[in-house]
N, C-alpha and C positions, 0 to 999 in steps of 0.2 A: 176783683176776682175775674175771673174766667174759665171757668167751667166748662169744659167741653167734653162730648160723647162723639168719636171718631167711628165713624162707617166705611170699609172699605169690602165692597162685592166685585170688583170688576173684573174678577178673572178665580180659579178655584178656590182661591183663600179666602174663607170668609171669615175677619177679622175687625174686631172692635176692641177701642181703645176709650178709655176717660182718662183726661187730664187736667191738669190745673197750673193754670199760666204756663202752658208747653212741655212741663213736668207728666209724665205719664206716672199713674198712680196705681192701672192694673191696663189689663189685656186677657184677651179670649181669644183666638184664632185654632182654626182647622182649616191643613187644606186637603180637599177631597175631591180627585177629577170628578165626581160625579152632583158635584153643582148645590149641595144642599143648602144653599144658605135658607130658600124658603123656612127650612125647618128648623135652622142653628140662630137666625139673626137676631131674631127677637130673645131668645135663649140665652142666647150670650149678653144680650145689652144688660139683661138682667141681671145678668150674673157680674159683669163687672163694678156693677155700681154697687151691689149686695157685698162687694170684697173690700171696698172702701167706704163701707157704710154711707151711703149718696143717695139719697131717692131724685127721680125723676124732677122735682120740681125745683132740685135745686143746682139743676142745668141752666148755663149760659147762654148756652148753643150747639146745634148740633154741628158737627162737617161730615160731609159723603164725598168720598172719590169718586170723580165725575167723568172718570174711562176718559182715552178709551178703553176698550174690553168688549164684554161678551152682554148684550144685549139683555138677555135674561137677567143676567147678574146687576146689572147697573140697575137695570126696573126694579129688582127688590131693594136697592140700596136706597133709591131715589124714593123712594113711596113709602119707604120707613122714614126718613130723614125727613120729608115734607108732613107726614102725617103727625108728626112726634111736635117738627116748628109750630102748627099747627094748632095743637093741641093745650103746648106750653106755652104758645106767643111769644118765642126767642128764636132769634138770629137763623138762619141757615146760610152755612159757608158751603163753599164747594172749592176742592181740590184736585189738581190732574195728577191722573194717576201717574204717569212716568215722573213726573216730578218728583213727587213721595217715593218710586222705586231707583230713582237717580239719589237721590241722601239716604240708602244703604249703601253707597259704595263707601270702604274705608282702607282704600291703598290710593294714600296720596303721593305715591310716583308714576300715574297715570296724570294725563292732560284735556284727555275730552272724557266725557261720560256718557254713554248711549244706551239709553234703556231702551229693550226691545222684545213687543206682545208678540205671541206669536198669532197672525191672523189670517190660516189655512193658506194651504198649499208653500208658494216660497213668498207670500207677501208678511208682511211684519207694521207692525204700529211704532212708530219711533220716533226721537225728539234729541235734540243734540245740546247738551251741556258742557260746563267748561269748568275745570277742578274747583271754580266756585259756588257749582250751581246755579250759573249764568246760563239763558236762552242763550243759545248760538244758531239755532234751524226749529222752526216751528212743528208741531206731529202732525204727521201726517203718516198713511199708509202705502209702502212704497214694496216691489219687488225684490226679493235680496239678487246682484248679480254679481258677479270677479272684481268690479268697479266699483259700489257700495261705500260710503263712505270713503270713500280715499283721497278726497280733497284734507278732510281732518287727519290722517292716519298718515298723511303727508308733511303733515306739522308735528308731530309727536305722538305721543303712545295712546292708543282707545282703549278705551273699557268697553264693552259688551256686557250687557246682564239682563238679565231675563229669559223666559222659556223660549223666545224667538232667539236668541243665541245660538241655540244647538243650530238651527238651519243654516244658518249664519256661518258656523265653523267649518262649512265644507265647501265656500266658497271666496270666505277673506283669509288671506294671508300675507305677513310682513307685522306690520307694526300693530297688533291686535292683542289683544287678552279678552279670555271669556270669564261668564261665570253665569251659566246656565240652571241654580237653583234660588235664585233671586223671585219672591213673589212679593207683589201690592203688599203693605200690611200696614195696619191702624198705627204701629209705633211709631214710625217716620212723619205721618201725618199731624203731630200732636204740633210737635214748632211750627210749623206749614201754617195749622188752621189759627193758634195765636195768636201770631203776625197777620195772619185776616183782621179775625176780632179785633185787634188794636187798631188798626186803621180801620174799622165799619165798613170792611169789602163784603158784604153780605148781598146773598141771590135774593131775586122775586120768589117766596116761597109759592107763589098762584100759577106761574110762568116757568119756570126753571124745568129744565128736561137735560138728560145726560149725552156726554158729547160721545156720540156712538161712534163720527168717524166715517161711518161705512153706512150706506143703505142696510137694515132689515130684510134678511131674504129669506124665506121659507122654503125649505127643501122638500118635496115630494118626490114618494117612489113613483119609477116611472109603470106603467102599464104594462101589465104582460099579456 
């Protein structure tokens, strides 16, 4: 068996999935620019297990998409998922998030896949795949500029997806395709965290913190 409750917070969509053996069984997601997972996450976990008659204990393992993203968003994913390992004594996986939003792509006459966060002003979170879901370029947080990508976009057709996309489009042109409503979500995650499970790729639940990426920066107004 393999039982898993899929956690994904890292960016507006606060989305959870259970599945069994990479089979998703239900889902609950909302996305809402204004961040509520605080008040949806627990809600929903509830409610998807209650849709497949599941209680809590007869969870496998948890998986959290482990950003990057939005700082906020990952802490609540991360401190549900470690609280829950916790509690239950099972596994905790973690998945990256571009990864998870790189397997909703489904136009295979594309060549590379680039999921892409958007992470204020013209900078973006991004990771480079390959129509198989192969690493090709590690994430990392980069500037978008006219040059962007064009070593791949050089070799054949790119994908673009995600809310960093739109910035994206007023800058790359030639061998590009977007798709600017792509968000994280628990569905893609279910095969991801399986193929954990099966191989016992499991985090330190005492130790594990989410991969932010970016320093934590607190914004204050300034003084008048």
């Amino acid at each position: 068996m393999g039982m898993i409750l899929n956690l994904e917070t890292a960016t507006t969509n606060c989305s959870v999935s259970v599945a069994n053996n990479g089979e998703v069984l239900a889902i609950k997601e909302h996305d809402s620019p204004k961040y509520s997972h605080a008040e949806q996450l627990h809600v929903f976990m509830q409610e998807v297990l209650e849709m497949v008659s599941i209680s809590f204990a007869e969870l496998d393992a948890i998986a959290v998409s482990k950003g990057p993203g939005s700082y906020t968003g990952l802490r609540i994913g991360v401190s549900a998922a470690k609280g829950l390992c916790f509690s239950l004594n099972i596994p905790l996986i973690s998945i990256a998030t571009l990864e998870s939003m790189a397997h909703q792509n489904k136009n295979n006459k594309v060549d590379f896949v680039i999921p892409v966060l958007d992470a204020r002003r013209m900078e973006v979170y991004s990771c480079v795949f390959d129509s198989q879901f192969n690493t090709l370029r590690e994430t990392k947080a980069e500037i978008i500029t006219e040059t962007s990508f064009s070593e791949f976009a050089e070799k054949g057709k790119v994908l673009l997806l995600g809310n960093g996309a739109e910035k994206c489009k007023e800058y790359l042109l030639g061998n590009f395709e977007f798709n600017t409503v792509v968000v994280p979500s628990a569905r893609e995650m279910a095969q991801l965290s399986h193929a954990k499970f099966l191989a016992k790729q499991f985090e330190d639940v005492a130790y594990f913190e989410p991969f932010y990426l970016k320093d934590f920066v607190l914004l204050t107004k300034k003084k008048t």
